[in-house]
C-alpha positions, 0 to 999 in steps of 0.5 A: 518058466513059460514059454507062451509061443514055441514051435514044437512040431518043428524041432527033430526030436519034439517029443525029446524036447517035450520030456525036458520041458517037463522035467524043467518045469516048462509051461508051453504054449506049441503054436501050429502054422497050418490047421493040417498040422494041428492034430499032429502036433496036439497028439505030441503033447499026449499027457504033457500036463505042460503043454498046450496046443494052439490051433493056427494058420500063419500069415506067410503061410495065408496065400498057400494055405487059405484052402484049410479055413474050413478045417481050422473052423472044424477044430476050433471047438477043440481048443481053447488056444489060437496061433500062430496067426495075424498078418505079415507086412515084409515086403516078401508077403505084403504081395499076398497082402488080400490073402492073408487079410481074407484068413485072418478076419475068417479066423477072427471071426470063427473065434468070436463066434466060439466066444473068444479064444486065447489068440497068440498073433503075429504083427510083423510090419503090420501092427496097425492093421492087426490092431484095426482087425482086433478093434472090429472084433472085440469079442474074438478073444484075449490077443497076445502080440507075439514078439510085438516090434511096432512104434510105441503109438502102435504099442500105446494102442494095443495096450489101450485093446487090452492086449497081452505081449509074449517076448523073448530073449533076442526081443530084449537084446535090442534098444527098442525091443528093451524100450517097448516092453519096459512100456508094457503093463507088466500083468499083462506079459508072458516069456516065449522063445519062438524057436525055430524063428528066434536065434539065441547064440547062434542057434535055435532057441529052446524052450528053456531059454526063456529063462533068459528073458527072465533075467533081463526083464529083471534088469529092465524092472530092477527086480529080483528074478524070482519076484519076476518069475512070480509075476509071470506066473500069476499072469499064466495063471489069470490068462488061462483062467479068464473066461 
């Protein structure tokens, strides 16, 4: 299983939650929502050989944390993984609106400087704008679009990018979360849950939750959930091995 977009520094008991993820077999990618909290949650996976830390500064977070763009700089050369970061266009952030593009095109910009980095985003009611960003820095790494809910032109211009998509179960609990992934390039999908942020039976969803996913994007290819399992894999695989 994979879980490509989690946030494990927010549970009670992360490193509980870690050890389960081992014992179940779980790849994870633990995405982090300020560059403070980065070393923190990296030393949580201390000789997890399934986790993966990303370095991240999140959009909500953009006007009140635009301070630490000099720490995530710092850090960048020690990680290979990038998130959460993007831009959020909900009308409670679209006021820091300056902010968020400010952090998002310094970060963008860091990572082509790396010479690109894995780039887990967030896109919220900004999917254009993400994309705008993403087309003037090509070289800034491989984007995969966590829990991507834009139009299906938006969807169709990702794809063109070469834009990977990382979806969870209460995606495709939805007609048109089930209507954009059954668009998407089916090599270029990976399965997360998002927790604490994502919901599944009235509460948080976790890591192994996935699975769940799993099953319904077996309905939505009409395949057996081991062959999707396996393609998912194979994607993890040439994701990490990319250069």
């Amino acid at each position: 299983m994979i879980d490509f977009h989690c946030h494990l520094d927010l549970y009670p008991d992360p490193k509980a939650v870690i050890r389960a993820c081992e014992a179940r077999h779980i790849y994870v990618l633990s995405v982090t929502t300020t560059p403070s909290a980065w070393s923190g949650t990296l030393a949580l996976a201390t000789g997890s050989s399934r986790v993966r830390t990303a370095l991240g500064l999140h959009p909500q977070l953009a006007h009140e944390r635009k301070s630490e763009l000099s720490l995530f700089e710092r850090l960048l050369p020690d990680t290979r993984y990038v998130g959460e970061i993007g831009l959020d266009g909900t009308p409670e952030f679209k006021r820091y609106w300056s902010d968020q593009v400010l952090v998002f095109s310094r970060i963008l910009n860091a990572c082509q400087a790396a010479k690109g980095r894995v780039l887990s985003i967030h896109s919220r009611r900004a999917a254009s704008a993400v994309l705008d960003h993403l087309e003037e820095k090509l070289g800034a790494g491989t984007p995969v679009l966590h829990w991507f809910s834009g139009s299906q032109r938006e969807l169709a211009r990702a794809i063109a990018l070469g834009c990977w998509f990382s979806i969870g179960p209460t995606m495709l609990m939805s007609k048109k979360g089930q209507a954009l992934v059954s668009r998407m390039p089916r090599n270029r999908i990976l399965t997360e849950s998002d927790r604490p942020f994502a919901q599944v039976d009235g509460r948080s969803a976790l890591p192994w939750d996935s699975q769940l996913a799993v099953l319904e994007l077996a309905k939505l290819w009409s395949e057996a959930s081991g062959a999707v399992e396996r393609t998912l894999l194979d994607n993890l695989k040439r994701l990490n091995s990319a250069p």
